[in-house]
N, C-alpha and C positions, 0 to 999 in steps of 0.2 A: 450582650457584650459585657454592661458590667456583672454582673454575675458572676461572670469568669474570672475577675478578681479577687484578689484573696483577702486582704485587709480590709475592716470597713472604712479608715482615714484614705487609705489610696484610691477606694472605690470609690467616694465620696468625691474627693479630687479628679477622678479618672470623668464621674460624672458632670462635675460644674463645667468642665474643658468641654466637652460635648456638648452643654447647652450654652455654652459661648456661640455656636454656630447656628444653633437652630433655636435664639432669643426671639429675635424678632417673628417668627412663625409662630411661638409659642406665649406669647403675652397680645393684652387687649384685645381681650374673647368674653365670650357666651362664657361660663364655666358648665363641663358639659356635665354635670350633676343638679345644678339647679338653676333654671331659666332665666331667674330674677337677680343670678348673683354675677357682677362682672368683674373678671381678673382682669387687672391692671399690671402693670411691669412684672415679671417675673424676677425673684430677688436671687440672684442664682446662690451668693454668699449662703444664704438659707435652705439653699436643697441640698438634701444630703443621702446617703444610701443607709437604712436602718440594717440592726445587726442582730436580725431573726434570720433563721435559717432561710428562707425563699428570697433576704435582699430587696423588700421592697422599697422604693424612691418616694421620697419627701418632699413635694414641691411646692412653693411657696412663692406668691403674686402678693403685691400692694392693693390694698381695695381702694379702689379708685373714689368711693362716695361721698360727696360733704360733710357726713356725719359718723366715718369711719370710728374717728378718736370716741365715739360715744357705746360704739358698740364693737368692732375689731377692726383693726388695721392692716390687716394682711390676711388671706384666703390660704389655707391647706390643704392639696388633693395627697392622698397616698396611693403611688400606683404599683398594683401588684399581679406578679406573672407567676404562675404555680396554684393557684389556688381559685377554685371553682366558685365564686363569690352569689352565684343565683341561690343559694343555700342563704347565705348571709341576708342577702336582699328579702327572699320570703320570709323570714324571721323576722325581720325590722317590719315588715308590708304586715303581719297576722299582729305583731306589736300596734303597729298604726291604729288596726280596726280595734282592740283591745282597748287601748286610751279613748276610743270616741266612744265604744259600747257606757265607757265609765263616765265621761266626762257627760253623755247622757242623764246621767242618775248624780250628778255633781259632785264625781269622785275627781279629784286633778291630783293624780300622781306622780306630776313633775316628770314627766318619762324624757329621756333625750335619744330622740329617735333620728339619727344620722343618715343620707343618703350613700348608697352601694350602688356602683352602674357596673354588671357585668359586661366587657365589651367583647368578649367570643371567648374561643378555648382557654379556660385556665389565667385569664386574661381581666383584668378590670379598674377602677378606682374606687375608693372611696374618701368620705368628706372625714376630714379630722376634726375633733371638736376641741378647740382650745378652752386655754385656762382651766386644765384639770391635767393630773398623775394618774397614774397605773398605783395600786396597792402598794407595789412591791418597787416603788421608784420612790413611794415616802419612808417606806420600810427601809431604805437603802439609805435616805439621806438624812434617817433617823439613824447609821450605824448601828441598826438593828439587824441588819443580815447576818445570820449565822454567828450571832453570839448570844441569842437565847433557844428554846425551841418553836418558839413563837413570837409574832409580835407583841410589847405590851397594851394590855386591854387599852387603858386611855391615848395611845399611839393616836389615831386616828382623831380624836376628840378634839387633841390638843394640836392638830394641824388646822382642823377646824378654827379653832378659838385663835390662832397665829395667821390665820389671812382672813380671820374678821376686826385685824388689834385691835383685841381683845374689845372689845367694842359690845357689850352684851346684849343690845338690843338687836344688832346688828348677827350675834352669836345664835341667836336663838329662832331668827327667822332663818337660819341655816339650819338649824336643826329640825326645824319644822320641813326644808325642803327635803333634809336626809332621810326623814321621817316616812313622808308620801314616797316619796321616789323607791325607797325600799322596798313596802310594801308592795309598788307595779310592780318591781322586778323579782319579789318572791312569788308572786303570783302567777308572772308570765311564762318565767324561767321553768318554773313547778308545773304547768300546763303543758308546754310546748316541747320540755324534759330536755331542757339545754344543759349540755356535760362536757367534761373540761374545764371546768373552774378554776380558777386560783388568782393571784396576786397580779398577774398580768394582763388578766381579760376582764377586768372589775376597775373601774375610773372613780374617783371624787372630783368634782368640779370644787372650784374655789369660792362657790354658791352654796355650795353644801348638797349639790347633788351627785349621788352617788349612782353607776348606768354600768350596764353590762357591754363587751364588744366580742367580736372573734365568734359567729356560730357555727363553727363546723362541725360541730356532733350535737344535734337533737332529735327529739323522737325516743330520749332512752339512752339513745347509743353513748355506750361510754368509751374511753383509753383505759388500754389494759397495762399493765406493767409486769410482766414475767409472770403473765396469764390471773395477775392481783387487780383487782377491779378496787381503788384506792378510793373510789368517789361512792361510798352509800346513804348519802343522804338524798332526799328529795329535791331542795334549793338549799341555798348557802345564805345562813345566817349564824354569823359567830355574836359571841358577847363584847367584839372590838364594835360591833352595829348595834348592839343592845345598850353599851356602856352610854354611846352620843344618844341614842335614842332616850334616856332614864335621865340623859343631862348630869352625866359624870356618878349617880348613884351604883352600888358597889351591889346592891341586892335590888339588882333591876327587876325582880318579880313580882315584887311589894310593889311596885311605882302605876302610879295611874298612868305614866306615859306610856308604859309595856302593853299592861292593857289595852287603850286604846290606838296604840297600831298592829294586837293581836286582833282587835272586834274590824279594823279596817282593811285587815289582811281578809277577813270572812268575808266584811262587805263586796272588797271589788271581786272575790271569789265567786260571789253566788251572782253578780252578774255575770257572768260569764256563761256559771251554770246554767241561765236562765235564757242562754241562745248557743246553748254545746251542740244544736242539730246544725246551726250556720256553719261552726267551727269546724264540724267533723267532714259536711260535704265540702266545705273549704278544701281541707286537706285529701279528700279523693278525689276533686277534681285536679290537683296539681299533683297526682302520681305521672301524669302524662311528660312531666320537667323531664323522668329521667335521673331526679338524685337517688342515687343509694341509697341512703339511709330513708327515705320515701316510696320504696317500689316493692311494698308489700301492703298485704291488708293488714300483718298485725302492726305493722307501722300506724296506718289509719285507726286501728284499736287503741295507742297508746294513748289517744289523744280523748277516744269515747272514755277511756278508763280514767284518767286526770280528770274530766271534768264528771265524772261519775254523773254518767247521762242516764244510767237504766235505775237512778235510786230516786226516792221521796226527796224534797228540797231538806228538810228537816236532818235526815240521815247525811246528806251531803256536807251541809254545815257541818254538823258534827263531826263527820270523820274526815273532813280538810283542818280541822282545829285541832283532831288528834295527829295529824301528819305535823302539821305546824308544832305541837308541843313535842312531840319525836325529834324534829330537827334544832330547836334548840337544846335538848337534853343531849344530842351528837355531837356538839362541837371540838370533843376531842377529836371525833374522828377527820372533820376539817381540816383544825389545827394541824394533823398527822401528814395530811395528803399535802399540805402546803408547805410544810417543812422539807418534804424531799422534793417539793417542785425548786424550792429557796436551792436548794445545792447545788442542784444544776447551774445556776452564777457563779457559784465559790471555785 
């Protein structure tokens, strides 16, 4: 029903009048994404219709808990109809195992790994994570939209350093978070060959962790643009995540900190490589879901190939370090793809 409206303010409106009716049915629950979490009153003032194409609903409960104010105050489900979400779910569920293989070997890449509950066709929720932007919503409220062809490098640093005021002990245990968290997500991203990237599917938390959402093309599979394949790099890493990483130096390649989240990007790599036969039967076992982008073998290949299962560990290192030195050398071509995704708002 709302759907079929056309404004997102009327939608929006069209919706809170609908859950004026069905309040009391819909608050002091289970939340049905995670067992341990209870939604308390439903705030209807706070749901609202978002203004992405499929219209998904915003809803927003009071956390009922004595120690809300310590940790959050309010519960976010986003419910969304149009969009096949067991894609999403298996990607955050191969993420999960990913973070314990590491946290194994006493890697904590700070991962923020969100629950997805498909609830039938096309159909489902998922868990919003507060206290963090989309790329391209700091971008925007840095009036950097469409008045350069990029964001500026330190853009990102200095948002950091603005919800640490300026506080540098405080600045730098975020960059430490931005730092690991990175790393999981060039790793994961680059394995699992998540495509679609850009400014709206890439979050900063106000912690300084930085996480991926949205997976509905991996495996390789990219968006085409008038048959223009816009995305050639392996994972996304520009020099706006090298600049925070180097702690605002200008020739981030010299810096020990570059280094050391290039040797830690190997590190949680070769864990991985070091159980690519789990990964791989993982993923033949789940050709049975039924997704597209999963119902072939060379789909299953993409995944032997990412974690270069048929080579020496030696050889592996090395040529995940040459992909990693490839993708920072590309960042124009980043910049490029993200600039015409930025128009699309103008």
């Amino acid at each position: 029903m709302v759907k079929l409206v056309g404004a997102k303010e009327f939608a929006t409106k069209k919706l809170q009048s609908e859950l004026i009716n069905k309040k009391d049915e819909l608050q002091n629950m289970i939340s049905p994404l995670n067992p341990t979490e209870h939604l308390g009153e439903l705030i209807i003032e706070k749901c609202s219709v978002l203004g992405s194409a499929k219209q998904p609903l915003k809803l927003t409960w009071k956390n009922p808990e004595p120690l809300a104010k310590l940790t959050s105050e309010t519960h976010q489900l986003l419910f969304k109809d149009g969009d096949d979400l067991r894609q999403d779910m298996l990607t955050l569920q191969v993420m999960r195992i990913m973070d314990a293989k590491w946290k194994t070997h006493n890697l904590d890449f700070c991962m923020t790994l969100y629950e997805v509950l498909p609830m039938g066709k096309n159909i489902g929720m998922i868990h919003i994570v507060q206290n963090c932007q989309t790329l391209f919503q700091i971008q925007t409220s840095a009036g950097q939209i469409g008045s350069s062809f990029n964001m500026d490098n330190g853009l990102l640093n200095k948002y950091i350093y603005q919800k640490c005021s300026s506080d540098s002990k405080q600045y730098m245990e975020c960059v430490d978070r931005f730092t690991y968290s990175l790393a999981g997500y060039c790793i994961a991203t680059y394995i699992i060959g998540i495509k679609d990237r850009h400014q709206d599917n890439i979050m900063l938390a106000k912690d300084g962790r930085i996480f991926h959402i949205d997976f509905g093309h991996f495996l390789g599979h990219t968006k085409r643009k008038l048959g223009i394949n816009r995305e050639r790099t392996d994972f996304i890493l520009t020099e706006h995540f090298l600049y925070i990483i180097s702690r605002g130096k200008g020739n981030f390649r010299d810096t020990y900190e570059y280094t050391s989240f290039r040797e830690a990007c190997a590190q949680g790599f070769m864990v991985l490589f070091h159980n690519a036969r789990f990964f791989i039967v993982l993923f033949r076992m789940m050709q049975c879901m039924g997704l597209p982008e999963l119902s072939k073998q060379e789909h299953v290949d993409f995944i032997k190939n990412s974690l270069m299962f048929d080579k020496p560990k030696e050889e592996a290192r090395s040529q995940f370090l040459k992909i990693f030195d490839d993708v920072v050398k590309s960042d124009l071509s980043t910049s490029v793809n993200w600039f015409f995704h930025s128009l699309k708002h103008l």
